[in-house]
LODO-364053 format. One record per atom (N, C-alpha, C): x, y negated, z negated. Coordinates in Angstrom, 3 decimals. Each point is the difference from the previous one (the first is absolute). Last residue first. Layout:
<recs>
{{X,Y,Z}}
...
</recs>
This chain:
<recs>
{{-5.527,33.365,16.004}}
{{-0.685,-0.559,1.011}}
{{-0.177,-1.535,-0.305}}
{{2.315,3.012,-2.695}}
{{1.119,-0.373,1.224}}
{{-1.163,-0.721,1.397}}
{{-1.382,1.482,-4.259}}
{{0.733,-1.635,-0.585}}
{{1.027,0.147,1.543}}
{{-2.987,3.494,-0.527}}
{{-0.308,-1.136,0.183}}
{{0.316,-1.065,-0.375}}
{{2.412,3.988,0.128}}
{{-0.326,0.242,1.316}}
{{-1.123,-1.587,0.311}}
{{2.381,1.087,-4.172}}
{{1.203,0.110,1.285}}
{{-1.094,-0.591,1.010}}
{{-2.178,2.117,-3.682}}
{{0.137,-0.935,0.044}}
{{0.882,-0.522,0.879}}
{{-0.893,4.241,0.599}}
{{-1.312,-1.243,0.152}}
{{0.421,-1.010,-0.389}}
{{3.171,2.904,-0.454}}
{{-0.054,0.186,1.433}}
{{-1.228,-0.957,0.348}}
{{0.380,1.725,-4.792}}
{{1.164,-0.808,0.672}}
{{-0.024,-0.650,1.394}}
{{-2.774,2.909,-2.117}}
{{-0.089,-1.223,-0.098}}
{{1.046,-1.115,0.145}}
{{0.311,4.603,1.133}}
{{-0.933,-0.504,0.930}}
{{-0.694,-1.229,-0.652}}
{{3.244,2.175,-2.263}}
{{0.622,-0.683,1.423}}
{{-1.253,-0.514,0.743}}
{{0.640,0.267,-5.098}}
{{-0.234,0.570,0.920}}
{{-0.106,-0.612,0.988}}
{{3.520,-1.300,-4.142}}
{{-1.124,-0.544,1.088}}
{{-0.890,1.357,0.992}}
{{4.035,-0.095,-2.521}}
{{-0.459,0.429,-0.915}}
{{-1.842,-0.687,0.833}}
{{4.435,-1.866,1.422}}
{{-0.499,1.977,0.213}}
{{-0.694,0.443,-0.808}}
{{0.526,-4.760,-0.827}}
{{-0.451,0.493,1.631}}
{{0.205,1.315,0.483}}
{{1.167,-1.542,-4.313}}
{{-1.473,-0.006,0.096}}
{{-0.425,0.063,1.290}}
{{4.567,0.759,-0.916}}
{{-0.718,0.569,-0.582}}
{{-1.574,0.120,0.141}}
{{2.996,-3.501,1.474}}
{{0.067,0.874,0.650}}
{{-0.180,1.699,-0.248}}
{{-1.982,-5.123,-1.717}}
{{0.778,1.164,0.388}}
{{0.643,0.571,0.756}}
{{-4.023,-2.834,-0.348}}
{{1.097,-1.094,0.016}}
{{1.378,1.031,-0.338}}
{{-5.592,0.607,1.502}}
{{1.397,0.555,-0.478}}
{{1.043,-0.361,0.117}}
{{-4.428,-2.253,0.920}}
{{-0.120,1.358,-0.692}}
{{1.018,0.577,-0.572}}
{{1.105,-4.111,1.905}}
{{-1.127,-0.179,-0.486}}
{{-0.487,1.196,-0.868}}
{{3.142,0.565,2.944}}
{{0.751,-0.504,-0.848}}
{{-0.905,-0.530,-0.903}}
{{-1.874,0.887,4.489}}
{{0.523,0.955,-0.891}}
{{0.658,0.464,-1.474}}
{{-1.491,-3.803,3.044}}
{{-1.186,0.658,-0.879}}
{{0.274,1.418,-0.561}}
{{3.083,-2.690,2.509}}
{{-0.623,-1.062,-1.621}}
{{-1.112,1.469,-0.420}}
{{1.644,1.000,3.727}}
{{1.457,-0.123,-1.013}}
{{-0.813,-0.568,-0.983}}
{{-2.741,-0.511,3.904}}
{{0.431,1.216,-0.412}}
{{0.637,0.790,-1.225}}
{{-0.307,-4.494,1.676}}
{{-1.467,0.163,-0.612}}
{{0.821,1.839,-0.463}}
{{3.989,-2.729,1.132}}
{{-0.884,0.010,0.455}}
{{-1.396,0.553,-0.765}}
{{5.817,-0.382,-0.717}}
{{-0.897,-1.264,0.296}}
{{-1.723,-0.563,0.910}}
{{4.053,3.564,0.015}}
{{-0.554,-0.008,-0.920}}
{{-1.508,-0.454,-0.490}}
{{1.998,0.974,5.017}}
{{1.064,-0.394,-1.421}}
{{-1.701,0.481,-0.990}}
{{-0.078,1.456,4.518}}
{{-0.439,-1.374,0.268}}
{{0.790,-0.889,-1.665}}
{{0.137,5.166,0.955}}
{{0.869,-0.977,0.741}}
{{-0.231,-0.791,0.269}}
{{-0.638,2.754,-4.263}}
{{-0.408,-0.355,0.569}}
{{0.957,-1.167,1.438}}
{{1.159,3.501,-3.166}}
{{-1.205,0.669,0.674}}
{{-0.648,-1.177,0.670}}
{{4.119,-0.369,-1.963}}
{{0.348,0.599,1.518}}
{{-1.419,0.670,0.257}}
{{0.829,-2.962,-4.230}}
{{-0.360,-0.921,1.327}}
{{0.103,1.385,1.250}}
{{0.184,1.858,-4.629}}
{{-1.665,-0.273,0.954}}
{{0.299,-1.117,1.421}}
{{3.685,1.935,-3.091}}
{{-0.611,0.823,0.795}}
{{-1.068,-1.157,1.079}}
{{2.026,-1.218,-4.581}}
{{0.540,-0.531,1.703}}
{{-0.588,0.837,1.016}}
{{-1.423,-0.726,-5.353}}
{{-0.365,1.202,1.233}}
{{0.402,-0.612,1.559}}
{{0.679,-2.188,-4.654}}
{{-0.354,1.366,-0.387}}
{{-0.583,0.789,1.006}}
{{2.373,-3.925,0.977}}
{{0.947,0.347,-1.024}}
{{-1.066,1.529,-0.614}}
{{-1.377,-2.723,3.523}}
{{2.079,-0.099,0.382}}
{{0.152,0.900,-1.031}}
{{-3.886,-2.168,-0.533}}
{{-0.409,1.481,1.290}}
{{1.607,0.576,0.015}}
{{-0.933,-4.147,-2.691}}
{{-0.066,1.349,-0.164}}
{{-0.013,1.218,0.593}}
{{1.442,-4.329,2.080}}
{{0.966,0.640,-1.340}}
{{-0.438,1.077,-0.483}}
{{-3.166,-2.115,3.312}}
{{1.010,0.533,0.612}}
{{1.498,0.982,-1.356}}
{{-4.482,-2.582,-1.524}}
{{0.566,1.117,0.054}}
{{0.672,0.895,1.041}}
{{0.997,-4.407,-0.801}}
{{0.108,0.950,-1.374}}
{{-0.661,0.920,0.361}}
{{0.181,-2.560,3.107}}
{{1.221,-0.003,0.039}}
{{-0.348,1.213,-1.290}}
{{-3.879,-2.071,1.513}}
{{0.627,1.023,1.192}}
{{1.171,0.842,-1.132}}
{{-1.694,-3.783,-1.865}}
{{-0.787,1.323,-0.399}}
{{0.580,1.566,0.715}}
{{0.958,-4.849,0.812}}
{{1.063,0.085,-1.079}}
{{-0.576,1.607,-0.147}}
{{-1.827,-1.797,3.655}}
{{1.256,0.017,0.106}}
{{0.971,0.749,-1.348}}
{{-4.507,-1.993,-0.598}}
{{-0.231,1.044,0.874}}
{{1.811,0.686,0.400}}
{{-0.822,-3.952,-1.849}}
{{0.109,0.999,-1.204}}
{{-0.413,1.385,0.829}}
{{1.097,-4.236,2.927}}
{{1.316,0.705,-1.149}}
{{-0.556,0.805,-1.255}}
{{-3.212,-1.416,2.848}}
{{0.548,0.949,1.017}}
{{1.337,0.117,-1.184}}
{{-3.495,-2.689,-2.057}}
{{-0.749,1.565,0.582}}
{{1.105,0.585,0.815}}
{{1.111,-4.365,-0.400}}
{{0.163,0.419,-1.692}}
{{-0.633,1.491,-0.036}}
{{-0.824,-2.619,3.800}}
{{1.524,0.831,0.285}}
{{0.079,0.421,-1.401}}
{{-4.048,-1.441,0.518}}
{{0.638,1.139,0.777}}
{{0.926,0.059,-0.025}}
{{-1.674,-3.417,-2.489}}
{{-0.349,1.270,-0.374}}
{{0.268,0.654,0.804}}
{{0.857,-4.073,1.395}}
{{1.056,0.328,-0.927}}
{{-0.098,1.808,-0.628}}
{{-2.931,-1.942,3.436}}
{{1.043,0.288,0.486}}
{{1.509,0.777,-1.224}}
{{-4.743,-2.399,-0.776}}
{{-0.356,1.475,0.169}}
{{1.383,0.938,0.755}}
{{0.188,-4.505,-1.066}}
{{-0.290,0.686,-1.664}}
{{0.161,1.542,0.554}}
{{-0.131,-3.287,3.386}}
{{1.307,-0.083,-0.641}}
{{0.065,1.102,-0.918}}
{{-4.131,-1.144,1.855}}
{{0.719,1.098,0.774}}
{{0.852,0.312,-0.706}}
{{-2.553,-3.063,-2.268}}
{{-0.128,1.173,-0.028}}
{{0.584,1.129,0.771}}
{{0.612,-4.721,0.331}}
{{0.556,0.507,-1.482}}
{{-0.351,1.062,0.300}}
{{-2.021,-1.667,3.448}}
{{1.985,0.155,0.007}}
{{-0.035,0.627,-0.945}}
{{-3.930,-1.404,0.177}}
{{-0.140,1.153,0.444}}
{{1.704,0.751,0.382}}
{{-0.959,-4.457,-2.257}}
{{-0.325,1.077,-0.837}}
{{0.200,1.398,0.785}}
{{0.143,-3.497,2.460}}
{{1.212,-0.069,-0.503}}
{{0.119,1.429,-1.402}}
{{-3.924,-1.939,2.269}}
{{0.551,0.772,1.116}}
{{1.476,0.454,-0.813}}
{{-3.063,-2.435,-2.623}}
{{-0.239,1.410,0.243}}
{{0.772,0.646,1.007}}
{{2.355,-4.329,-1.656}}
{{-1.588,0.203,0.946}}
{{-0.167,1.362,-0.516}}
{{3.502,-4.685,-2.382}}
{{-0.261,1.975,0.187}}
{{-1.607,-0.075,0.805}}
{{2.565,-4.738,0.490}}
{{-0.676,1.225,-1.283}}
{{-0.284,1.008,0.435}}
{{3.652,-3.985,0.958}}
{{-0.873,1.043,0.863}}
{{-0.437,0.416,-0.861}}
{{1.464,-5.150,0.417}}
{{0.355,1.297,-1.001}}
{{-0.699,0.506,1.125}}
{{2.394,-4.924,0.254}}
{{-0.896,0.911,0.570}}
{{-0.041,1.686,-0.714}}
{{3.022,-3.221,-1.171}}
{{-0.305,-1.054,0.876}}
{{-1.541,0.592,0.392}}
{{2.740,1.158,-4.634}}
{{-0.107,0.281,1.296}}
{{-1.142,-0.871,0.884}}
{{1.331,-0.480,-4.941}}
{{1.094,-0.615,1.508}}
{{-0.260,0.138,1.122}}
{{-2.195,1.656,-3.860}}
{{-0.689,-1.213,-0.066}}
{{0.724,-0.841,1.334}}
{{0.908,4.692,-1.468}}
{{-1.378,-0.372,0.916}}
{{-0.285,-1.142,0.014}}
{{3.737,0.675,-2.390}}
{{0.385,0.870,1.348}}
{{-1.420,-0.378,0.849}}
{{-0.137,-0.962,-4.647}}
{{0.455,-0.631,0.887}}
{{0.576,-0.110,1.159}}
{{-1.608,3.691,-2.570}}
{{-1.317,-1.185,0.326}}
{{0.903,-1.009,0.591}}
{{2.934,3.444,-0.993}}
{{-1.206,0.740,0.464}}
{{-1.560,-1.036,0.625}}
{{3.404,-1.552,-3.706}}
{{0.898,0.383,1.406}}
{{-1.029,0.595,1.092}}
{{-1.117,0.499,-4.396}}
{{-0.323,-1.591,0.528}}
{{0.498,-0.445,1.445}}
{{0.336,4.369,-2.088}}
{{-1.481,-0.358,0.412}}
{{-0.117,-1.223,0.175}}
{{4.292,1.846,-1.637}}
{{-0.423,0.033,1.757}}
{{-1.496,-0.230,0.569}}
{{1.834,-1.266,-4.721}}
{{0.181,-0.638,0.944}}
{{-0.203,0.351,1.536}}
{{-1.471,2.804,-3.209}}
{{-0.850,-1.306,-0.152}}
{{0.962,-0.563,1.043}}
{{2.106,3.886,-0.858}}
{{-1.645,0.067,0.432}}
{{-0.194,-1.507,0.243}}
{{4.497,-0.353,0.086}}
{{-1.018,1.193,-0.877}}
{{-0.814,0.065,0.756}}
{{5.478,-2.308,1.189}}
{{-1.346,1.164,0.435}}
{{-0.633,0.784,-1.087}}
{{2.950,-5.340,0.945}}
{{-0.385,1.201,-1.228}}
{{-1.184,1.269,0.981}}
{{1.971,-4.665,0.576}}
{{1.093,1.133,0.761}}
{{-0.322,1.242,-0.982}}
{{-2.235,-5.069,0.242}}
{{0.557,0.805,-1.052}}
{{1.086,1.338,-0.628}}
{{-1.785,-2.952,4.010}}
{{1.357,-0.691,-1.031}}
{{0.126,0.965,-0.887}}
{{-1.455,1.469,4.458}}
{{-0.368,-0.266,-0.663}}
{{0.635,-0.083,-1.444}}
{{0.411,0.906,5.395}}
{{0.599,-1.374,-0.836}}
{{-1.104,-0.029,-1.032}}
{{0.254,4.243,1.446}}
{{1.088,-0.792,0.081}}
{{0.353,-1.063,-0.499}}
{{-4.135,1.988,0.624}}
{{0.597,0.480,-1.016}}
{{1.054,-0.996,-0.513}}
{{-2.192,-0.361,4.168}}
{{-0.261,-0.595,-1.113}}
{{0.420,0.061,-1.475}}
{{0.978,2.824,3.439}}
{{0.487,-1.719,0.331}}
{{-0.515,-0.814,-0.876}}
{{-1.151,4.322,-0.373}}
{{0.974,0.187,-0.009}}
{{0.864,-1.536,-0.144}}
{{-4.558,0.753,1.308}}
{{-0.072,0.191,-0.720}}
{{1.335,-0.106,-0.532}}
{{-0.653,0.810,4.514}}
{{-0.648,-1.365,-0.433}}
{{0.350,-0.629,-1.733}}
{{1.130,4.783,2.023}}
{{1.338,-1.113,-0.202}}
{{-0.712,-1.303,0.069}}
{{-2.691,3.831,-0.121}}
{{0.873,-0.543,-1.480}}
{{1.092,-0.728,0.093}}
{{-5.177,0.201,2.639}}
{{1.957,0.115,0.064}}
{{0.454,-0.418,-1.158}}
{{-5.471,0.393,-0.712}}
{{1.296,-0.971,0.059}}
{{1.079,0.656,0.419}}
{{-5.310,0.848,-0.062}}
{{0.995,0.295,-0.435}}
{{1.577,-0.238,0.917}}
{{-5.349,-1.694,-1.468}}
{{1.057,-0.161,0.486}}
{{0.871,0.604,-0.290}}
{{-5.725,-0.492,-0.394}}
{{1.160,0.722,-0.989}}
{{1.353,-0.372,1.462}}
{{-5.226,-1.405,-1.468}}
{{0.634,-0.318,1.044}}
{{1.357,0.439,-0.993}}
{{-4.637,2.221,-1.136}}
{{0.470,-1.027,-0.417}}
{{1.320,-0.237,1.154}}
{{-3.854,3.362,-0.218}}
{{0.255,-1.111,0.957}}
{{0.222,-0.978,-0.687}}
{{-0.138,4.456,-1.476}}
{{-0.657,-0.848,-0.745}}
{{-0.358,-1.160,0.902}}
{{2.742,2.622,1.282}}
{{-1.288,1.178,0.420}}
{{-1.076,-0.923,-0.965}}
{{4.749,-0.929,0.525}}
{{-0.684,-0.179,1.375}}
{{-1.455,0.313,-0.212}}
{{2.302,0.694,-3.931}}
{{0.166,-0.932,-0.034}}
{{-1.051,-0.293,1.657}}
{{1.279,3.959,-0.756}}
{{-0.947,-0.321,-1.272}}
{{-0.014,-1.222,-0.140}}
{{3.249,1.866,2.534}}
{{-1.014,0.281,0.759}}
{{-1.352,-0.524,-0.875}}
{{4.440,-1.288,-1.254}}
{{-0.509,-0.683,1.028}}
{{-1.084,0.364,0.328}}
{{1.614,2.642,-3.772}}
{{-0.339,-1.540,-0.122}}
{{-0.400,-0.843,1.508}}
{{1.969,4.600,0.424}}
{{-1.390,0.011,-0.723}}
{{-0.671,-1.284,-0.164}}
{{4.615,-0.011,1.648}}
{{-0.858,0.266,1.147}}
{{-1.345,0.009,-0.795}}
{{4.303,-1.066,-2.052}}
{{-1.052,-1.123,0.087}}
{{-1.459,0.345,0.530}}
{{4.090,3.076,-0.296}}
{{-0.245,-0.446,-1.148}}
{{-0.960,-0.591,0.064}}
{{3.035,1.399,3.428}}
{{-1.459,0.717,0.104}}
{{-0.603,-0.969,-1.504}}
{{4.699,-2.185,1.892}}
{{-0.639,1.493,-0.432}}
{{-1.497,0.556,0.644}}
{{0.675,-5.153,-0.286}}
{{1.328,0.809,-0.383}}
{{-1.006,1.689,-0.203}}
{{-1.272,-5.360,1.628}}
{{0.251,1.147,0.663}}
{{1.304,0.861,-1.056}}
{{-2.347,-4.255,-2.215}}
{{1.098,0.230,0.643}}
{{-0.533,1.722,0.465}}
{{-3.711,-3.304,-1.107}}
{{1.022,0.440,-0.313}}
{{0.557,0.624,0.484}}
{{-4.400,-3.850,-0.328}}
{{0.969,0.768,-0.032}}
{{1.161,0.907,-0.738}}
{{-5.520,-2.843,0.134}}
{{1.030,0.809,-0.328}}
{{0.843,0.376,1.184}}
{{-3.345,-4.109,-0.465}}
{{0.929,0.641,0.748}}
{{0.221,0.978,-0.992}}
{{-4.561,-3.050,0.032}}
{{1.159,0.737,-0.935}}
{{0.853,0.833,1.004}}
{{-3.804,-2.808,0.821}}
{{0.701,-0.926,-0.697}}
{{0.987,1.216,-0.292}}
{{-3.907,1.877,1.653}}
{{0.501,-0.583,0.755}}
{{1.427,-1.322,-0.567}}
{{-2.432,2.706,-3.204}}
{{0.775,0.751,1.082}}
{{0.675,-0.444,0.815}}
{{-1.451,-2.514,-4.399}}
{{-1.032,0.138,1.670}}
{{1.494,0.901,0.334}}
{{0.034,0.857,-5.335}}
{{0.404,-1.380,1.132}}
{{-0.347,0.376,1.241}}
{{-0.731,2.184,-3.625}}
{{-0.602,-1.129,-0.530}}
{{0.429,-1.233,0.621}}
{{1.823,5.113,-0.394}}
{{-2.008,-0.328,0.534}}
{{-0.399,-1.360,0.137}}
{{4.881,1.788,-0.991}}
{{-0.323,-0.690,1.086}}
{{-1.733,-0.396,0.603}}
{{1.732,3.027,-3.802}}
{{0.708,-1.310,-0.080}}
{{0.186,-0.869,1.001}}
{{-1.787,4.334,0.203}}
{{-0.797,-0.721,-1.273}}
{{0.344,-1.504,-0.078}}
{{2.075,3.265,3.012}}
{{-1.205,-0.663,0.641}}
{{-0.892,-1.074,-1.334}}
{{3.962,2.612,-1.477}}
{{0.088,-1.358,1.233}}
{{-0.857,-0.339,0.362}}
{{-0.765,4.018,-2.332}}
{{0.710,-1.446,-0.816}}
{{-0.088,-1.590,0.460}}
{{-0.873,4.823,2.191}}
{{-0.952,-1.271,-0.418}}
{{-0.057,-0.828,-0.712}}
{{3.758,2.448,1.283}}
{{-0.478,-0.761,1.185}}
{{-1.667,-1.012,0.138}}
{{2.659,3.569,-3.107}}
{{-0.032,-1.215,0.128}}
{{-0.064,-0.881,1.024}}
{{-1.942,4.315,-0.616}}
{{-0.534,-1.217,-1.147}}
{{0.533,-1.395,0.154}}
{{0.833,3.231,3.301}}
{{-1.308,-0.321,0.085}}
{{-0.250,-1.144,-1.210}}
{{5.442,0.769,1.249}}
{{-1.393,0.618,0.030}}
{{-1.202,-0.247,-0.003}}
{{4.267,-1.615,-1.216}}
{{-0.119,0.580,1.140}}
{{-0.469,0.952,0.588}}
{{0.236,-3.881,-4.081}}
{{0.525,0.951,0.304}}
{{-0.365,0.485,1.164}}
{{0.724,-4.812,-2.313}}
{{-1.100,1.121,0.017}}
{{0.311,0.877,0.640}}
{{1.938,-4.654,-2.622}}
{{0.141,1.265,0.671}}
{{-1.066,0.834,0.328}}
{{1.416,-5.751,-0.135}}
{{-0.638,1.001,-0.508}}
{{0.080,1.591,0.218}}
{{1.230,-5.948,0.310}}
{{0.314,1.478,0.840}}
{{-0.719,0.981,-1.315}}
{{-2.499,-4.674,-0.150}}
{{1.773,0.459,0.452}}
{{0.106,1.496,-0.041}}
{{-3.757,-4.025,1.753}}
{{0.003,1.755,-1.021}}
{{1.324,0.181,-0.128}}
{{-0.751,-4.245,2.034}}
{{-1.272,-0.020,-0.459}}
{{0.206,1.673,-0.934}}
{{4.032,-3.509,1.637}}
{{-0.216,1.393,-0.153}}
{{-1.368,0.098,-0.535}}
{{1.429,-3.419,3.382}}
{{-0.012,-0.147,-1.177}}
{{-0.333,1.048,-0.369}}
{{1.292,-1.671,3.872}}
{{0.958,0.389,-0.461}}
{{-0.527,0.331,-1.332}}
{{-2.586,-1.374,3.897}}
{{0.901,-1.124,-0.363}}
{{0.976,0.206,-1.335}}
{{-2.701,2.747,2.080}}
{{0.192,-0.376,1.181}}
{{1.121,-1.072,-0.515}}
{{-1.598,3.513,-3.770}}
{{-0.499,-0.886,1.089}}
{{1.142,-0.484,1.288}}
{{0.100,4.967,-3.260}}
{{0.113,-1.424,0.455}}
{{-0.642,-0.916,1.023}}
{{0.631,5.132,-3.284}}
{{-0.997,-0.731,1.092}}
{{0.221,-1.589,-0.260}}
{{2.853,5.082,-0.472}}
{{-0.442,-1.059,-1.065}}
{{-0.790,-0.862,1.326}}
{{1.745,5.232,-1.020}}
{{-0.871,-0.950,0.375}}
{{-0.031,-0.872,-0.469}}
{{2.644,5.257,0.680}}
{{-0.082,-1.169,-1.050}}
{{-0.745,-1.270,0.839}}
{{0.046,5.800,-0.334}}
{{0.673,-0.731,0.438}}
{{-0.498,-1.424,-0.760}}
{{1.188,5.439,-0.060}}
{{-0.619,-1.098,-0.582}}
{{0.103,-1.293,1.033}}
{{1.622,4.947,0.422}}
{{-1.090,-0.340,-0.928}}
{{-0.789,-1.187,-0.180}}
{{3.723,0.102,3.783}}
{{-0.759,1.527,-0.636}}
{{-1.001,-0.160,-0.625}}
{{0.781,-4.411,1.425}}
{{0.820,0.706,-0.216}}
{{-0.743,1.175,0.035}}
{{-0.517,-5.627,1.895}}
{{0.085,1.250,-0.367}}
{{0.692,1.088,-0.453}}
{{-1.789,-5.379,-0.326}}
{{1.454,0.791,0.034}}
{{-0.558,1.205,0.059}}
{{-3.416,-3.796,1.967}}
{{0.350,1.216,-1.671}}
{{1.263,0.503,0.551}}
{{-2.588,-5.009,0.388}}
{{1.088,0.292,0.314}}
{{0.454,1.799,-0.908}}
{{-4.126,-4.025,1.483}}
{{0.238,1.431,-0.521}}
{{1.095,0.725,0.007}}
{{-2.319,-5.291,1.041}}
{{0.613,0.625,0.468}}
{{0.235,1.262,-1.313}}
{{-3.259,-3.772,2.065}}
{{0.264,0.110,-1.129}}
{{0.925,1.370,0.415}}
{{-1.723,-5.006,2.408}}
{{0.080,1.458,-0.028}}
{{0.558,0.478,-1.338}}
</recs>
């Protein structure tokens, strides 16, 4: 077997390709975290049977997620490793040094120990994607939250009046679409009423 060991990071990450029997055939290398470099890698792996080639790497973050799916989707056999597998190995390693390169070797010999591997499925892909689609909502509910609050502050400060017109609060189609036209309390008397009263009337339906 021929083993793929990539350290991941934000931007970049790092690859070196070893045999079964320890011998570094590509040494570590960088390509970035993205489309190009990801066809870096594929460049540097065209020339060995698929079936012969493990990649792994360590579960950390969101960071890796693009690379695995582009990796599964190529149907190359991809592993991603407990970092306390990885960790142990770390450990007893003589050199007691953490770079790039050494965790990519660390990274392949982690796969060369294990008794039995799991490779990423599409089904697993369909995880990554909930996960992803989970993180983006709440990252959607604390800026939604953060939006409330400020312009809860402005309403506070150039027209406290308006929460007593409305008794459901602020915080509705109504209010937005008003503050939309007239963010005042000038530009809302300065409003004719009977357009006033229309708009009110279908942002309340």
């Amino acid at each position: 077997m021929i083993y793929v060991g990539i350290d991941i990071a934000k931007l970049n990450h790092f690859a070196p390709v070893i045999s079964s029997d320890g011998e570094i055939i590509i040494e570590p290398f960088k390509f970035t975290n993205d489309n190009d470099g990801f066809q870096l890698l594929i460049s540097k792996l065209k020339s060995f049977d698929k079936n012969s080639l493990i990649i792994g790497l360590e579960s950390t973050a969101h960071y890796g997620d693009n690379l695995v799916r582009y990796l599964v989707a190529g149907n190359y056999k991809v592993c991603v490793l407990n970092p306390i597998k990885t960790s142990t190995m770390r450990k007893n390693n003589v050199r007691k040094t953490k770079t790039d390169k050494v965790d990519t070797y660390i990274i392949c010999k982690t796969l060369m120990m294990q008794d039995s591997l799991r490779f990423v499925t599409y089904y697993d892909l369909d995880l990554m994607n909930l996960k992803a689609l989970g993180r983006f909502r709440q990252k959607t509910i604390k800026q939604r939250t953060r939006l409330k609050i400020q312009l809860t502050s402005y309403v506070d400060e150039v027209f406290p009046e308006l929460q007593y017109f409305f008794k459901s609060g602020l915080h509705q189609k109504s209010v937005y679409a008003l503050l939309k036209e007239a963010p005042t309390p000038e530009a809302i008397a300065s409003m004719h009423m009977t357009h006033l009263a229309h708009l009110l009337k279908v942002n309340f339906n």
